[in-house]
Kinemage of the C-alpha trace (Angstrom):
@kinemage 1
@onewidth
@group {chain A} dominant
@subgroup {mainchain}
@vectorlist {calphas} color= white
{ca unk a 1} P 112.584 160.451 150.776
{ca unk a 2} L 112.085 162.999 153.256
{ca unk a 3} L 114.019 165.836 154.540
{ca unk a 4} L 114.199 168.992 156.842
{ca unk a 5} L 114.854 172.178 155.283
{ca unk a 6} L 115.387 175.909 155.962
{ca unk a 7} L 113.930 178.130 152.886
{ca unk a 8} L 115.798 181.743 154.093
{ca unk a 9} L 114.213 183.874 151.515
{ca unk a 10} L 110.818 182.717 152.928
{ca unk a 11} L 112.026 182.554 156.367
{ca unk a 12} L 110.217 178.779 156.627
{ca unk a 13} L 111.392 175.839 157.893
{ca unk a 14} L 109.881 172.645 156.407
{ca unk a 15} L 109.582 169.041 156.010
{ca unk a 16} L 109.957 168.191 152.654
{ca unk a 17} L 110.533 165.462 149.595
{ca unk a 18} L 113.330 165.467 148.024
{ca unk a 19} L 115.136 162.174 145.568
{ca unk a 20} L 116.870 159.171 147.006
{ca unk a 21} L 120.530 160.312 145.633
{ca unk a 22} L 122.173 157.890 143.195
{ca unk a 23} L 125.656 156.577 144.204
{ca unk a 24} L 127.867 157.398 140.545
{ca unk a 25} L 131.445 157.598 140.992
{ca unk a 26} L 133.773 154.779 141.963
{ca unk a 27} L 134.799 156.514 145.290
{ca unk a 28} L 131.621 157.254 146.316
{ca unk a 29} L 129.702 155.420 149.184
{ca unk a 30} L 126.258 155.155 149.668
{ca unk a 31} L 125.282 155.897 153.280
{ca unk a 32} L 121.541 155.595 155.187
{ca unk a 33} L 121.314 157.871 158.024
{ca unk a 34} L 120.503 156.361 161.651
{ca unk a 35} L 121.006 159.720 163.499
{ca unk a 36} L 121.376 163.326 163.437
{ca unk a 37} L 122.113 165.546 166.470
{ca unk a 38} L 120.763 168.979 167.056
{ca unk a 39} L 123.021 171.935 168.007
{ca unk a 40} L 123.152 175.475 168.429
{ca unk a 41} L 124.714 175.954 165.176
{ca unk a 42} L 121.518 174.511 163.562
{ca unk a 43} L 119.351 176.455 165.734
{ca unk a 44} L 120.315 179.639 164.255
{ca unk a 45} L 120.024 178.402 160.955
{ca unk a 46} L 116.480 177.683 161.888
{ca unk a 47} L 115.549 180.874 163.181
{ca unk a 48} L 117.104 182.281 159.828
{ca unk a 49} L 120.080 183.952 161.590
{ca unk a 50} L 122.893 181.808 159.320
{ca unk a 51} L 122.710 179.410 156.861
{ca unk a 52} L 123.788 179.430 153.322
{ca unk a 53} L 121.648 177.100 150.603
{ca unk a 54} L 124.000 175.457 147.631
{ca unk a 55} L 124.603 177.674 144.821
{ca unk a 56} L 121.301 178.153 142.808
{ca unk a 57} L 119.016 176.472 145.515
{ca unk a 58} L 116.535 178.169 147.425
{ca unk a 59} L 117.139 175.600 150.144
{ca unk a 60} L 119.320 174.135 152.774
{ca unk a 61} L 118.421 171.076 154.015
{ca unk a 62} L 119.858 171.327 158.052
{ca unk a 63} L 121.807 168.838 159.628
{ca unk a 64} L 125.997 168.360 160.345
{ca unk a 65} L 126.200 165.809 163.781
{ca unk a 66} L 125.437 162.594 161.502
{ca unk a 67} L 126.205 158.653 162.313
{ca unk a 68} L 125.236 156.581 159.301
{ca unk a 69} L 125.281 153.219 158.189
{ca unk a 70} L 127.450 152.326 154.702
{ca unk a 71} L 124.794 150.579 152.260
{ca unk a 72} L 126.600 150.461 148.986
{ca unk a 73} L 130.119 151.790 147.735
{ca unk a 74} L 131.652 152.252 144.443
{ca unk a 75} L 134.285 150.138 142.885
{ca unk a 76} L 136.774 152.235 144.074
{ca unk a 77} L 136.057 152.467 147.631
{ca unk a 78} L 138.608 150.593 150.009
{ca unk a 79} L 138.266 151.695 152.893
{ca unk a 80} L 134.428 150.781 153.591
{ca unk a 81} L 132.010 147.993 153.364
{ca unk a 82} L 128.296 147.846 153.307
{ca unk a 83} L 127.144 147.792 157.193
{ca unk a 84} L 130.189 150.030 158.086
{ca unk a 85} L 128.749 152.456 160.634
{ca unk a 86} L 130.259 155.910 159.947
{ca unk a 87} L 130.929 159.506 160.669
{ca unk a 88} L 130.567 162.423 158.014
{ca unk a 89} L 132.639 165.207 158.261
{ca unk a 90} L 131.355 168.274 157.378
{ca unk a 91} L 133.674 170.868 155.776
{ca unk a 92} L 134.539 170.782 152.092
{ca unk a 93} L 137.680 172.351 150.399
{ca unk a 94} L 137.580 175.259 148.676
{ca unk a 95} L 138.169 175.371 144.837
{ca unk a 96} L 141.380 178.019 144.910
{ca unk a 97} L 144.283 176.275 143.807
{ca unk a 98} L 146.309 178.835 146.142
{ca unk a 99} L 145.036 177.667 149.239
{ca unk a 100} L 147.743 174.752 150.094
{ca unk a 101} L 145.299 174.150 153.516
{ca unk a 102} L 142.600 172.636 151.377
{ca unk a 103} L 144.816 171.374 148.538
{ca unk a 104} L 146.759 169.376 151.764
{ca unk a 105} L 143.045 168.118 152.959
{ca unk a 106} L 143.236 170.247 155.476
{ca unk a 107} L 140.348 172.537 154.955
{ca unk a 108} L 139.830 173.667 158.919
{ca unk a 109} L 142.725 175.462 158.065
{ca unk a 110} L 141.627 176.734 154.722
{ca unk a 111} L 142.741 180.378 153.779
{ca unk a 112} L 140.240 181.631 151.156
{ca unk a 113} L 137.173 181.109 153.103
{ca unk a 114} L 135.518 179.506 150.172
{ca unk a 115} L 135.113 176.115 151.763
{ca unk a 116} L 131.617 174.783 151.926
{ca unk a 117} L 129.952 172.929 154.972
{ca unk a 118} L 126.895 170.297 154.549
{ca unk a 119} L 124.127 171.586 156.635
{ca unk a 120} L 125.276 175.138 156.871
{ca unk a 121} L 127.341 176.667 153.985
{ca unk a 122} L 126.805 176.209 150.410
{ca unk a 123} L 125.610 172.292 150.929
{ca unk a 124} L 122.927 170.126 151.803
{ca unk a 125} L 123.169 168.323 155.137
{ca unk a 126} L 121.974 165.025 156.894
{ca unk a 127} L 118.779 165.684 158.153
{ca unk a 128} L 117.367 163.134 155.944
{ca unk a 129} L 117.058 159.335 155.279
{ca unk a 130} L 120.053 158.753 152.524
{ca unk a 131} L 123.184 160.782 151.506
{ca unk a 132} L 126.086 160.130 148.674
{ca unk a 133} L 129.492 160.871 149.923
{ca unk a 134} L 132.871 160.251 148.687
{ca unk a 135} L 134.742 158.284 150.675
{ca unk a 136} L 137.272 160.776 151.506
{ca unk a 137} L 134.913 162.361 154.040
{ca unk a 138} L 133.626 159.202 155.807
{ca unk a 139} L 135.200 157.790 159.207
{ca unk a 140} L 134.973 154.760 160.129
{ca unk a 141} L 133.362 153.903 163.528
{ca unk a 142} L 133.778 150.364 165.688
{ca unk a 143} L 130.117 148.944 166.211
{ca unk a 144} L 130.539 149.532 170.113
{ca unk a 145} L 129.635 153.080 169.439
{ca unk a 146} L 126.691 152.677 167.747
{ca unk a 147} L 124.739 154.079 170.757
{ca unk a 148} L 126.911 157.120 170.969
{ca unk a 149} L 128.552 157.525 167.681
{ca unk a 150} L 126.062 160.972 166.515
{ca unk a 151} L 128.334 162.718 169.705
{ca unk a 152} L 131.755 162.142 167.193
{ca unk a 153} L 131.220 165.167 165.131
{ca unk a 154} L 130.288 167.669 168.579
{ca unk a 155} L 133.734 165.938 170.081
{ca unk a 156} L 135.601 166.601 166.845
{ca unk a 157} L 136.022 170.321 168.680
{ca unk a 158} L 137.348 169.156 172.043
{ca unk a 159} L 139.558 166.626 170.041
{ca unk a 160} L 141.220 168.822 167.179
{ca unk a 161} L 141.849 170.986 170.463
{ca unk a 162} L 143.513 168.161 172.762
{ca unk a 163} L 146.090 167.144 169.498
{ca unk a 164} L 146.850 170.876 169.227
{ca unk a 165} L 147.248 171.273 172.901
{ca unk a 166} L 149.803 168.053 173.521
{ca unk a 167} L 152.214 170.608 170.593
{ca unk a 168} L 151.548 173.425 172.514
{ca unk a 169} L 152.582 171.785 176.121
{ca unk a 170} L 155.850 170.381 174.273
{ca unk a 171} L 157.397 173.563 174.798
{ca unk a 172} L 157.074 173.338 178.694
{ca unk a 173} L 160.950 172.541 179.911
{ca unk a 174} L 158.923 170.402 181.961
{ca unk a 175} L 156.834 167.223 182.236
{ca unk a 176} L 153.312 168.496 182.337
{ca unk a 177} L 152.143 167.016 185.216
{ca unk a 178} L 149.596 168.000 187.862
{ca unk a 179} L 147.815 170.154 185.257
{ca unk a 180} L 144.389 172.005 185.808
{ca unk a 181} L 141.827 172.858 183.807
{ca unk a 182} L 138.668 174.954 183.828
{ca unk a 183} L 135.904 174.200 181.171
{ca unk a 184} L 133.471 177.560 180.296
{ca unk a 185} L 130.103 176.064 179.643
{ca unk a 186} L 128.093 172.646 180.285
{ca unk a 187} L 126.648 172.214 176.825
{ca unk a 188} L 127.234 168.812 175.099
{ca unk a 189} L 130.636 170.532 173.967
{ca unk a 190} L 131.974 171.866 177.300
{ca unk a 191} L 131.037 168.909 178.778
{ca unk a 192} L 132.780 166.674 176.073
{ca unk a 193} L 135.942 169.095 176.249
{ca unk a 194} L 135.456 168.218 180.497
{ca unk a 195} L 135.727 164.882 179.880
{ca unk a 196} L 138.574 165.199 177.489
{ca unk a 197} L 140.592 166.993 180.381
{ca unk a 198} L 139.715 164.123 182.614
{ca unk a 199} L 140.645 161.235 180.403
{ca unk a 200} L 143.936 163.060 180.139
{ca unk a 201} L 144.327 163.446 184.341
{ca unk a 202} L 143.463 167.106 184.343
{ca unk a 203} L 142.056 168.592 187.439
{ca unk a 204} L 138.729 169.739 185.750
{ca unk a 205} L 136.506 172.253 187.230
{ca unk a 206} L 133.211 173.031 184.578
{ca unk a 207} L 131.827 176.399 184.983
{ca unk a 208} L 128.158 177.028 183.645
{ca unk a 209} L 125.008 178.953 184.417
{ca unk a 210} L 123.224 175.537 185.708
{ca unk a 211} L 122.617 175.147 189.669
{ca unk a 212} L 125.013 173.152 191.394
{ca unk a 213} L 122.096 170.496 191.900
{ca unk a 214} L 121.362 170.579 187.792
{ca unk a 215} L 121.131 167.557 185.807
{ca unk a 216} L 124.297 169.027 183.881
{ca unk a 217} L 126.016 169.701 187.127
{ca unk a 218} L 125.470 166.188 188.275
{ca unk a 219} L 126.454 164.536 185.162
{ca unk a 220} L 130.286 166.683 185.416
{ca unk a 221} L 130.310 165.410 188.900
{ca unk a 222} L 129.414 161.771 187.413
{ca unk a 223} L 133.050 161.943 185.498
{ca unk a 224} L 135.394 163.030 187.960
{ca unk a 225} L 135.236 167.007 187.201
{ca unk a 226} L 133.782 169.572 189.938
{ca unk a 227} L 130.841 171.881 189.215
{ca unk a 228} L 130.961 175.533 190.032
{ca unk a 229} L 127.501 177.277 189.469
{ca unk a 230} L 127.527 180.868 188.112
{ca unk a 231} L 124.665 181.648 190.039
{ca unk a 232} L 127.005 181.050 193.352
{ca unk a 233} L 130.438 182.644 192.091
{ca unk a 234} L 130.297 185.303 189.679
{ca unk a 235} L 132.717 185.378 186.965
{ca unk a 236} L 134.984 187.480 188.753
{ca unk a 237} L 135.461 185.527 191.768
{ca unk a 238} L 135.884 182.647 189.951
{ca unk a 239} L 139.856 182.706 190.476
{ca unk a 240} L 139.703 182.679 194.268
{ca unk a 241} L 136.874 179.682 194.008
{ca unk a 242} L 138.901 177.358 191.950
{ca unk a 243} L 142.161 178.576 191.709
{ca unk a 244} L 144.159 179.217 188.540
{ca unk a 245} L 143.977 176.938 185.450
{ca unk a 246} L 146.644 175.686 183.089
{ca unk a 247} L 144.307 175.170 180.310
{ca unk a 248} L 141.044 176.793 179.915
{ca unk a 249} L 138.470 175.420 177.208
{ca unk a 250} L 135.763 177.709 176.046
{ca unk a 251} L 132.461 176.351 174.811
{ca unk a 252} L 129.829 179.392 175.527
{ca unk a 253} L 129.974 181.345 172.448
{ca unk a 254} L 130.240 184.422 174.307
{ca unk a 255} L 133.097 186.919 174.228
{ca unk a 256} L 131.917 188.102 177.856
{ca unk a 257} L 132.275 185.139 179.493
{ca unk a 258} L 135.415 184.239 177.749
{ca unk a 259} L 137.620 186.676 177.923
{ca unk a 260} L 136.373 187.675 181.754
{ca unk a 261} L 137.617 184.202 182.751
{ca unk a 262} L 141.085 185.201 181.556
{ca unk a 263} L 142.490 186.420 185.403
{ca unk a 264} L 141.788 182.504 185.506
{ca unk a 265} L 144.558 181.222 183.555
{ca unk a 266} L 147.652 180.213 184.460
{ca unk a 267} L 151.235 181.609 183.686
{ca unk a 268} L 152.385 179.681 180.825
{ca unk a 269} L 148.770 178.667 180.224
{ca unk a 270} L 146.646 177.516 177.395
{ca unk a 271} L 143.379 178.617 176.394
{ca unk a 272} L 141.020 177.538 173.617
{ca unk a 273} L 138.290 179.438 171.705
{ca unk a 274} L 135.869 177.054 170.506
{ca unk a 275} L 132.179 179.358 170.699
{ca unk a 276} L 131.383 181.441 167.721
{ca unk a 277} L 130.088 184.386 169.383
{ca unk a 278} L 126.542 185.804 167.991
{ca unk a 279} L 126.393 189.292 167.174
{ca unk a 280} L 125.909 191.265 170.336
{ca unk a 281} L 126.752 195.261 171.449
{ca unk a 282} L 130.253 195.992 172.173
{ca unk a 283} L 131.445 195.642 175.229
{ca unk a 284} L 134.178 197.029 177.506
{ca unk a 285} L 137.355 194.607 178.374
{ca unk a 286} L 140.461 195.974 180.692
{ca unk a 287} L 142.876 194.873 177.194
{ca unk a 288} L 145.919 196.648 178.106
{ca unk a 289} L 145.864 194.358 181.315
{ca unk a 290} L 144.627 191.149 179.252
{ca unk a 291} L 147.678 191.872 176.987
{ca unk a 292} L 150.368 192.533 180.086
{ca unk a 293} L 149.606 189.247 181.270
{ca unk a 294} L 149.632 187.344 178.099
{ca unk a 295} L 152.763 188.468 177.313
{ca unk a 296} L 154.342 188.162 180.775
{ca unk a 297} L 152.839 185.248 181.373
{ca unk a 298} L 154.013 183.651 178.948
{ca unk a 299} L 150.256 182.731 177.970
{ca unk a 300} L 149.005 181.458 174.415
{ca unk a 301} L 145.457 181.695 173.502
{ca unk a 302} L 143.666 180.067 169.830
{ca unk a 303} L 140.926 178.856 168.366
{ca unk a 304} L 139.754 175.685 167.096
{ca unk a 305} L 137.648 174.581 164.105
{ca unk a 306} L 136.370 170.716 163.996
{ca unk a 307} L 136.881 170.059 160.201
{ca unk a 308} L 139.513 167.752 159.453
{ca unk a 309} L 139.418 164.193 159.276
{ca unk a 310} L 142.672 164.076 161.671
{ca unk a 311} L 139.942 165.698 164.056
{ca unk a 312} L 137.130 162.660 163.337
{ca unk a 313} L 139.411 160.262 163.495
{ca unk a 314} L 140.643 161.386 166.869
{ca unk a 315} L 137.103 162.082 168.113
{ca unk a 316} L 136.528 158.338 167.465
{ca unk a 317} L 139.507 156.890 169.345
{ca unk a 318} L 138.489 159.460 172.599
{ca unk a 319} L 134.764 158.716 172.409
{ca unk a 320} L 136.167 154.801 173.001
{ca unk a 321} L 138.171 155.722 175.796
{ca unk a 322} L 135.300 157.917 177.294
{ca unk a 323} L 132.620 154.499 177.123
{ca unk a 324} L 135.765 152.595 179.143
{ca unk a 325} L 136.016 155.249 181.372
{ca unk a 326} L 132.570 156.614 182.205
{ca unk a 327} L 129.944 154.878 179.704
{ca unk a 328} L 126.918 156.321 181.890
{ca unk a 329} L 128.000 159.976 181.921
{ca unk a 330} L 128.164 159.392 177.780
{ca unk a 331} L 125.135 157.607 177.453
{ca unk a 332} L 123.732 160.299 179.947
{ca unk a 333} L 124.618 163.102 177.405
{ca unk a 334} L 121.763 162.036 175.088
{ca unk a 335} L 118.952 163.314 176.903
{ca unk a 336} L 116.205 162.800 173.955
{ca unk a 337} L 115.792 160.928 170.603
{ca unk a 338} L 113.390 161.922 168.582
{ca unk a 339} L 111.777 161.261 164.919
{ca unk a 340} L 112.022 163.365 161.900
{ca unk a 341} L 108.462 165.077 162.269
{ca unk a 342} L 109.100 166.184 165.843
{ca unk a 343} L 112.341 167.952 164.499
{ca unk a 344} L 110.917 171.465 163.627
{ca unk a 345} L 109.572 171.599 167.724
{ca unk a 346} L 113.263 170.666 169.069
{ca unk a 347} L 115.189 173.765 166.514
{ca unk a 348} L 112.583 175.927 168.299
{ca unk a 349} L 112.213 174.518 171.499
{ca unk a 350} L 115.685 172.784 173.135
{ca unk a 351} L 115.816 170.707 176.437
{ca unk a 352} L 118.393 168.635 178.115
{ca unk a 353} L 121.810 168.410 176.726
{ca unk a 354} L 122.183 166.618 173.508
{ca unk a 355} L 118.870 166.363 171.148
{ca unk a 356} L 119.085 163.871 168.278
{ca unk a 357} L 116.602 162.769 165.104
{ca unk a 358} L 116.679 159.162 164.541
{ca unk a 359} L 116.271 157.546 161.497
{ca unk a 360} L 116.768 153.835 162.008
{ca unk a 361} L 116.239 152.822 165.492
């Protein structure tokens, strides 16, 4: 069968053969891939910037936003049939019996580091036609998302973010009503963290680099969430233009953008690092004033990573609520589908919002 693969010695990138993989133990489940969505995160490995092949392989074959289709499971397997669709997580635990995160299967929390991820760290990924996985890592998904389902794993970050935000928003002596939100970036995350703000009543405003009159900006508007263009408010005026938000949701990457939308955020407000910043000169941030008003404020700030299968699971039960809400605006996220040999041209070359490679049409 054939897969994509980045060689990092050689700096290539190539279509390749590799063996159909042989289901062997009795929790393991047998699973042919229909799709596979392209992000950032893979475009880097591409251009040789990250990406880390399996121990003693010269190769990492690419590929961690995967919907696939059970075809045969081991004796053991209870939780899955043949024609299940599914979702693959992507994080594995680490192997140090000291880490109680990845002991607890809770390896987005793990506290060696020595986790693995298919597709980007230390193990092969879905960018090909069959995969072996135990069952363990496989989430179910209801055969009305079969048209949407390769957007669970990119929602796994906005949802592992909304189930630590409802704790967070306990501690208000309050009912949390009326709340606002501000969204930093229109990619196929910030706009799936927009419409996780709106399915929860959240005032939404998206903030991008897109003109207001942008496909992107017209799909937020399509939800319920207002558009404000960076080319017509500049980061710093962005308080007086919208206002100040109770929860701000990064999805940029970029520790500019981020942290200069702080004067944004609310007393007693929340805001979520999702963006894994590229490496980029220092720059210059007015901290002692960040840290007055985090403290006086009352303000919490954290990150999120997408890796558990609390986070999956969730992902699946919001991406339902998003096709009852606004199916179009979902649908409307996938803005090309592709086969395997044009995937090399979309690492190097991205358009619209959410690429994917499809396997089984």
């Amino acid at each position: 069968m054939r897969a994509l693969a980045a060689f990092p010695e050689q700096r290539a990138l190539r279509l390749i053969d590799v063996p159909v993989p042989v289901r062997r133990g009795e929790r393991e489940v047998a699973v042919q891939i229909r799709e596979v969505g392209i992000c950032g995160t893979d475009r880097n490995i591409a251009a040789f910037q990250y990406g880390t092949p399996a121990p003693g392989s010269d190769r990492l074959v690419l590929g961690h936003e995967a919907l696939g289709e059970v075809v045969e499971v081991g004796g053991g397997v209870r939780t899955l049939a043949p024609g299940d669709l599914v979702a693959i997580t992507v994080r594995r635990p680490c192997d140090d019996d000291t880490c109680v995160a990845c002991r607890a299967g809770r390896q987005d929390f793990c506290m060696s580091g020595g986790y693995s991820e298919r597709g980007i760290k230390g193990a092969d990924g879905f960018m090909t036609e069959f995969v072996v996985e135990d069952e363990r890592y496989l989430v179910r998904v209801p055969p009305c998302l079969a048209e949407v389902g390769v957007l669970i794993e990119p929602l796994t970050v906005a949802a592992k973010a909304a189930l630590e935000l409802e704790g967070i928003v306990r501690r208000y002596p309050w009912e949390p009503l009326g709340l606002r939100g501000l969204v930093l970036g229109a990619g196929p995350i910030g706009l799936l963290g927009a419409m996780m703000l709106v399915g929860r009543h959240v005032k939404t405003f998206v903030y991008s680099l897109e003109a207001a009159d942008s496909p992107r900006a017209e799909l937020a508007r399509s939800f319920g969430a207002e558009y404000v263009s960076a080319g017509d408010t500049p980061l710093f005026e962005l308080p007086d233009r919208i206002g100040s938000a109770d929860v701000v949701f990064e999805a940029v990457g970029t520790a500019k953008v981020a942290f200069g939308a702080l004067p944004a955020l609310a007393p007693n407000g929340v805001f979520i690092l999702s963006g894994v910043p590229s490496a980029r000169p220092p720059i210059e941030m007015r901290l002692d004033g960040i840290m007055r008003d985090i403290v006086l404020k009352n303000q919490i700030l954290f990150g999120t990573v997408n890796a558990s299968r609390s986070a999956f699971e969730a992902a699946v039960r919001q991406l339902e609520q998003f096709m009852a809400l606004f199916p179009r605006a979902v649908r409307g996220l996938i803005t090309q589908r592709a086969k395997l040999d044009d995937a090399p041209e979309l690492l190097r070359r991205p358009g619209g919002i959410k690429q994917v490679v499809q396997f089984v049409s």
